[in-house]
N, CA, C and O atoms as a GROMACS GRO file, in nm:
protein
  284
    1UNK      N    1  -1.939   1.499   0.501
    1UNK     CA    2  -1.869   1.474   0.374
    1UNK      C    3  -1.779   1.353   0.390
    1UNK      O    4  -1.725   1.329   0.498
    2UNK      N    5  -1.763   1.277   0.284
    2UNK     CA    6  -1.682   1.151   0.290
    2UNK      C    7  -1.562   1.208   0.302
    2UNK      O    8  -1.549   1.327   0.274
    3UNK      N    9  -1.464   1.138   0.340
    3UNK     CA   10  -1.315   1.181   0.322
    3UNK      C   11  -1.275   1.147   0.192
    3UNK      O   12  -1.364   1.105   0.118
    4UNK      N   13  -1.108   1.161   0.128
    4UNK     CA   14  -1.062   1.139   0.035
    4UNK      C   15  -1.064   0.993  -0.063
    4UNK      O   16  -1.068   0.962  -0.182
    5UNK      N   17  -1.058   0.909   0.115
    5UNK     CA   18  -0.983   0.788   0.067
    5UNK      C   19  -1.144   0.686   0.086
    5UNK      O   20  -1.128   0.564   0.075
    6UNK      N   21  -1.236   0.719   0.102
    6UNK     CA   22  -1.378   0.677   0.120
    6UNK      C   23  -1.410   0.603   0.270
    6UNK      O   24  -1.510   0.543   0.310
    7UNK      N   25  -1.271   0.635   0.339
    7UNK     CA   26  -1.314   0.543   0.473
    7UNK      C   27  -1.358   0.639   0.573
    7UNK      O   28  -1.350   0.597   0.689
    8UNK      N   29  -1.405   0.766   0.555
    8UNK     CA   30  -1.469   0.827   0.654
    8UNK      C   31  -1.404   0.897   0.780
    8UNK      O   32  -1.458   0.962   0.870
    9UNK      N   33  -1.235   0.855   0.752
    9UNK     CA   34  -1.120   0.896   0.847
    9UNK      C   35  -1.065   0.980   0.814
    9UNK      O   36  -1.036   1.045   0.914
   10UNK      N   37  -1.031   1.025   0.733
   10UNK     CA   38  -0.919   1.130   0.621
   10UNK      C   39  -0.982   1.274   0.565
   10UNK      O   40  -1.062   1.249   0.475
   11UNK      N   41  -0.975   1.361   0.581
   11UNK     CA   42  -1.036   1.486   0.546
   11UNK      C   43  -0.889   1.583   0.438
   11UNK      O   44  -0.912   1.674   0.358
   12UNK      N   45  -0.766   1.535   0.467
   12UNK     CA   46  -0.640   1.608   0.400
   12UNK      C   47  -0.550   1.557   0.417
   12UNK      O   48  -0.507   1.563   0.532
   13UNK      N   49  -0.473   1.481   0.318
   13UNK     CA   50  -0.358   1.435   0.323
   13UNK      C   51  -0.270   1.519   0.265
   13UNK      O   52  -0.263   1.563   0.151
   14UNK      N   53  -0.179   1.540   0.398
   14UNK     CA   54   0.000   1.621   0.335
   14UNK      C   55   0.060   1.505   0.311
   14UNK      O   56   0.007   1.396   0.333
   15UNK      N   57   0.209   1.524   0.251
   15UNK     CA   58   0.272   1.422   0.221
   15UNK      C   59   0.387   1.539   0.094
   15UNK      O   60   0.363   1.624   0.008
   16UNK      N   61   0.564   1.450   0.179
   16UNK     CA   62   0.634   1.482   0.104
   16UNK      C   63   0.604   1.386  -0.040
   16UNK      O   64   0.518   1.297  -0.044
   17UNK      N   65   0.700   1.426  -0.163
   17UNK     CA   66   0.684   1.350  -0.301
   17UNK      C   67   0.712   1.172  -0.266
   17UNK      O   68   0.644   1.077  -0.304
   18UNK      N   69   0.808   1.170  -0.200
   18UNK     CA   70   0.859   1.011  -0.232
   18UNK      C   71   0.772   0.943  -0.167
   18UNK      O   72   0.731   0.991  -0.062
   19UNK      N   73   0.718   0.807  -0.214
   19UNK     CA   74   0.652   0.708  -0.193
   19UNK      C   75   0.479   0.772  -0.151
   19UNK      O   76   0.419   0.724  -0.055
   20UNK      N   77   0.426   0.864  -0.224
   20UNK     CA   78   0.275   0.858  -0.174
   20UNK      C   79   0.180   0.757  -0.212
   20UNK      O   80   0.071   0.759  -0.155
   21UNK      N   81   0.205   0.664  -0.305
   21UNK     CA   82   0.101   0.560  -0.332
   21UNK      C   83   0.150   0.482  -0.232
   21UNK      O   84   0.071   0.464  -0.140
   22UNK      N   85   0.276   0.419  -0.219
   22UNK     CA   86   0.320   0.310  -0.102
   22UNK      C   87   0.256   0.352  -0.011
   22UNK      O   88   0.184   0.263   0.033
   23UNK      N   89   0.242   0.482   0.062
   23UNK     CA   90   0.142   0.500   0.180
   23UNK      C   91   0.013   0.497   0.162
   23UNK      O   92  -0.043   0.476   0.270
   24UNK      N   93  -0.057   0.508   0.078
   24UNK     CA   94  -0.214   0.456   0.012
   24UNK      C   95  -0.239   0.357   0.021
   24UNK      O   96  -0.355   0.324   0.047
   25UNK      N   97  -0.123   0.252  -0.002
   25UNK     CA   98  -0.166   0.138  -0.034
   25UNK      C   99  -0.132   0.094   0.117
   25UNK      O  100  -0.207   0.014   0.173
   26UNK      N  101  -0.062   0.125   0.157
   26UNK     CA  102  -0.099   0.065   0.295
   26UNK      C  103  -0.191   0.124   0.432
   26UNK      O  104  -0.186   0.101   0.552
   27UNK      N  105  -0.273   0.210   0.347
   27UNK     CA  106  -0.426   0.234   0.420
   27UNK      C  107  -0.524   0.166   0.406
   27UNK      O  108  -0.613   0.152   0.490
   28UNK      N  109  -0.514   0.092   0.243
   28UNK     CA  110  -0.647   0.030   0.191
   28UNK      C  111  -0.662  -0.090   0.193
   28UNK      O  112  -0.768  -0.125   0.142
   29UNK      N  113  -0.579  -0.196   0.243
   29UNK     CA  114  -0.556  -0.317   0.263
   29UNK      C  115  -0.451  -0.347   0.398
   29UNK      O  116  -0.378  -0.265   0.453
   30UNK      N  117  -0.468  -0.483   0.429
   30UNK     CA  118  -0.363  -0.498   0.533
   30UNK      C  119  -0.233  -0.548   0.469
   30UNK      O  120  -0.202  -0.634   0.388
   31UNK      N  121  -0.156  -0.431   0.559
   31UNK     CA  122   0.005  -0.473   0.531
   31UNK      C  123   0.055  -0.550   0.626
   31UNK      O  124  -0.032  -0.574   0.709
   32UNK      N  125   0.181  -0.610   0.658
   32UNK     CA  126   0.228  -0.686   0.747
   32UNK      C  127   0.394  -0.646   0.757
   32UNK      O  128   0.468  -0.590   0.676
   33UNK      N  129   0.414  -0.694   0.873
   33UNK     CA  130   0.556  -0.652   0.913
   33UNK      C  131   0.619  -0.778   0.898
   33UNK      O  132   0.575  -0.886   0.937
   34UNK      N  133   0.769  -0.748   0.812
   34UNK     CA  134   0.849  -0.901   0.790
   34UNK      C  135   0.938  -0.858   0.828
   34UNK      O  136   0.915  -0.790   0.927
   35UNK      N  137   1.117  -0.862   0.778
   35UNK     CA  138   1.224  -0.878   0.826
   35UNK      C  139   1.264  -0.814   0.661
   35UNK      O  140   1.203  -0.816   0.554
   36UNK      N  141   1.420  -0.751   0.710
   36UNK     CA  142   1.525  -0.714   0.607
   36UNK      C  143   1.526  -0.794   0.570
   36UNK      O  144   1.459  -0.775   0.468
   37UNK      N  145   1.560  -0.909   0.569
   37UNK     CA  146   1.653  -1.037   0.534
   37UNK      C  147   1.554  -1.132   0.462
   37UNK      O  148   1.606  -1.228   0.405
   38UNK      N  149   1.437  -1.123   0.455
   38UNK     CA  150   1.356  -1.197   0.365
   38UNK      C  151   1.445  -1.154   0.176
   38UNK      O  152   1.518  -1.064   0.137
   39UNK      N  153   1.378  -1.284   0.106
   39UNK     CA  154   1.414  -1.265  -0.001
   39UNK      C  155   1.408  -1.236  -0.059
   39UNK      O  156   1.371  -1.339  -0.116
   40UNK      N  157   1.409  -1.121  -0.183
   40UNK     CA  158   1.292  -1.054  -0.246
   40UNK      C  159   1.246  -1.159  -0.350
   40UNK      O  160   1.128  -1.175  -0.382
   41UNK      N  161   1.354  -1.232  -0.404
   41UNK     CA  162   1.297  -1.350  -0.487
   41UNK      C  163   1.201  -1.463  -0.471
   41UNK      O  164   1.137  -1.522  -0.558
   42UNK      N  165   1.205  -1.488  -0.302
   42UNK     CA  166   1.118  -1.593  -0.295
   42UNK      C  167   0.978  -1.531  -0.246
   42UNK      O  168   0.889  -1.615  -0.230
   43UNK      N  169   0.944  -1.403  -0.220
   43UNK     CA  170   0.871  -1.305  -0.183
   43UNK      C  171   0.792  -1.318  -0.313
   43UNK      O  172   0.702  -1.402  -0.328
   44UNK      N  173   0.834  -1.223  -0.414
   44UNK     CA  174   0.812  -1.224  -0.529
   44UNK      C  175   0.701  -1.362  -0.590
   44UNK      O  176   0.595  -1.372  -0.652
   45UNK      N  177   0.807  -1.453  -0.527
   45UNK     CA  178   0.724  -1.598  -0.626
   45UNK      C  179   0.591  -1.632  -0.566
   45UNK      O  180   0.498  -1.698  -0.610
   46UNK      N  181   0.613  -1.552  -0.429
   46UNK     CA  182   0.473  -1.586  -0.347
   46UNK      C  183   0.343  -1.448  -0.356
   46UNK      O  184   0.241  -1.427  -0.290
   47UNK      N  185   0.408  -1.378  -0.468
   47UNK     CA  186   0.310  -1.259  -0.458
   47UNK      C  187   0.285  -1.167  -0.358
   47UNK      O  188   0.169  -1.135  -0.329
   48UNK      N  189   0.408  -1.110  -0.287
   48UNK     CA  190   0.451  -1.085  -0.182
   48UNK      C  191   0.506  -0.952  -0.215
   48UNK      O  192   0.613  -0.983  -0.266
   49UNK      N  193   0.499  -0.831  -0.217
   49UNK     CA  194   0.624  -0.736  -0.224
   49UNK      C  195   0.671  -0.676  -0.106
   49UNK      O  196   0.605  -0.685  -0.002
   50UNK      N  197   0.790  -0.606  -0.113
   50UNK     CA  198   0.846  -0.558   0.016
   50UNK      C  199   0.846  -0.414   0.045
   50UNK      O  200   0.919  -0.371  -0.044
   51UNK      N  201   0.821  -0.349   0.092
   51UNK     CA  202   0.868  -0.187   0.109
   51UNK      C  203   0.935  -0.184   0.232
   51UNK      O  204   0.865  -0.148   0.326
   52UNK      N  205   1.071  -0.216   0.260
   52UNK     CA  206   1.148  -0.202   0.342
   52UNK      C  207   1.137  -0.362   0.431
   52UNK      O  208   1.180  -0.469   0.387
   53UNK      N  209   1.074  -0.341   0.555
   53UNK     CA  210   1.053  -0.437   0.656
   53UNK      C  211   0.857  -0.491   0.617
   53UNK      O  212   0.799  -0.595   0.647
   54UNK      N  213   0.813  -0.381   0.550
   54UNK     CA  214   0.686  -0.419   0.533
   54UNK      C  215   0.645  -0.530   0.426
   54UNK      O  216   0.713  -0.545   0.324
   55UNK      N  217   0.517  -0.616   0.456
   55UNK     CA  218   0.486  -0.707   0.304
   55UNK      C  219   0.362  -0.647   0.305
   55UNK      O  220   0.276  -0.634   0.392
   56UNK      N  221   0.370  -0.616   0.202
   56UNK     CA  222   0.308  -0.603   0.094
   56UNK      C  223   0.183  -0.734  -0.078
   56UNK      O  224   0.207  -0.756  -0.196
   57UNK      N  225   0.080  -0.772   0.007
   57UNK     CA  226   0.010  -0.854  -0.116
   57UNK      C  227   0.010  -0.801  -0.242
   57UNK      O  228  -0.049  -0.694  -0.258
   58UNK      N  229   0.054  -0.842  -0.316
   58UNK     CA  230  -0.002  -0.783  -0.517
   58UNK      C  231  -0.132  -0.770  -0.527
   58UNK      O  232  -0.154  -0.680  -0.608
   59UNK      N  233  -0.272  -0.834  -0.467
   59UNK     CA  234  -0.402  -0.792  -0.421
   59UNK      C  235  -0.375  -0.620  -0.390
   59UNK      O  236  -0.435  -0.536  -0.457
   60UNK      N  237  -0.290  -0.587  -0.294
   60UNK     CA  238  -0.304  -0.443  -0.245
   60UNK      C  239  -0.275  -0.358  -0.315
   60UNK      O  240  -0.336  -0.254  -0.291
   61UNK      N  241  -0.169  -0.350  -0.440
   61UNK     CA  242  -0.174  -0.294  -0.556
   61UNK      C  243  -0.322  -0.277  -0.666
   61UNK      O  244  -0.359  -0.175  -0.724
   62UNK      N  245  -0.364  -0.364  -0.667
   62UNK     CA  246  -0.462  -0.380  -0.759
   62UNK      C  247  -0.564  -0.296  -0.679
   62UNK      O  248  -0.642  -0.217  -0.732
   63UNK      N  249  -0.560  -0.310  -0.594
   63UNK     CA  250  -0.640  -0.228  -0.486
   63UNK      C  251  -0.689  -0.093  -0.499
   63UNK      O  252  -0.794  -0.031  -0.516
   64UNK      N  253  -0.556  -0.076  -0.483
   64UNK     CA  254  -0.475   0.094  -0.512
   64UNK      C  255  -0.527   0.142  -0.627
   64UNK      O  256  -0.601   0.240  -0.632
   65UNK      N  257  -0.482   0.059  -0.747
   65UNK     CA  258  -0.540   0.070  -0.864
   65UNK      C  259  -0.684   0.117  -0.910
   65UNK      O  260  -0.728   0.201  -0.989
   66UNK      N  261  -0.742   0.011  -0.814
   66UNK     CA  262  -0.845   0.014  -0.868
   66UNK      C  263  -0.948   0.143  -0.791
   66UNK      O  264  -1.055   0.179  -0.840
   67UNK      N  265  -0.886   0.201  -0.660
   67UNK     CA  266  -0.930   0.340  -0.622
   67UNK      C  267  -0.851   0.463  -0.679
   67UNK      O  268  -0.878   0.580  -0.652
   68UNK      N  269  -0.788   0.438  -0.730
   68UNK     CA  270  -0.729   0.555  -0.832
   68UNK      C  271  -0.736   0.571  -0.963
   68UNK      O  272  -0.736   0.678  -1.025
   69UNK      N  273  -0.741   0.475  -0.999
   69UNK     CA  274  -0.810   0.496  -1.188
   69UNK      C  275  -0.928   0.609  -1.169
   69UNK      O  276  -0.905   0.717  -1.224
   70UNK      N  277  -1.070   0.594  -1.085
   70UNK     CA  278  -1.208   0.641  -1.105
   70UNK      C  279  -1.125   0.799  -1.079
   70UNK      O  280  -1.194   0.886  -1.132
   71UNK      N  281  -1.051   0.833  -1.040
   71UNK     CA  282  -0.993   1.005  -0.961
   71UNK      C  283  -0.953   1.062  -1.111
   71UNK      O  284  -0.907   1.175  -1.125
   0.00000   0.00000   0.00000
């Protein structure tokens, strides 16, 4: 049987309420490790988002999106 997330790894995801798509989305694309101190403004202008120390592409949203609409 396929798993949840279609990559053949995942059979049950637990998970407290806060942030379960932020952790989706950083299964289904590559995330990257930045720094506190980045900007969120100049982040932003580069299509960049942050979840803490992590970046985040706006590609990886759409991502997300686009495996969760068909559910």
């Amino acid at each position: 049987a396929e798993s949840p997330l279609g990559l053949g790894q995942v059979d049950v995801l637990v998970t407290t309420a806060g942030g379960v798509e932020e952790d989706l989305i950083k299964c289904l694309a590559p995330t990257y490790v930045g720094d506190f101190s980045l900007r969120g403004r100049d982040l932003r202008q580069n299509g960049i988002n942050r979840i803490g120390n992590l970046l985040v592409p706006n590609d990886n949203y759409c991502k997300f999106e686009d495996w969760l609409m068909p559910i």
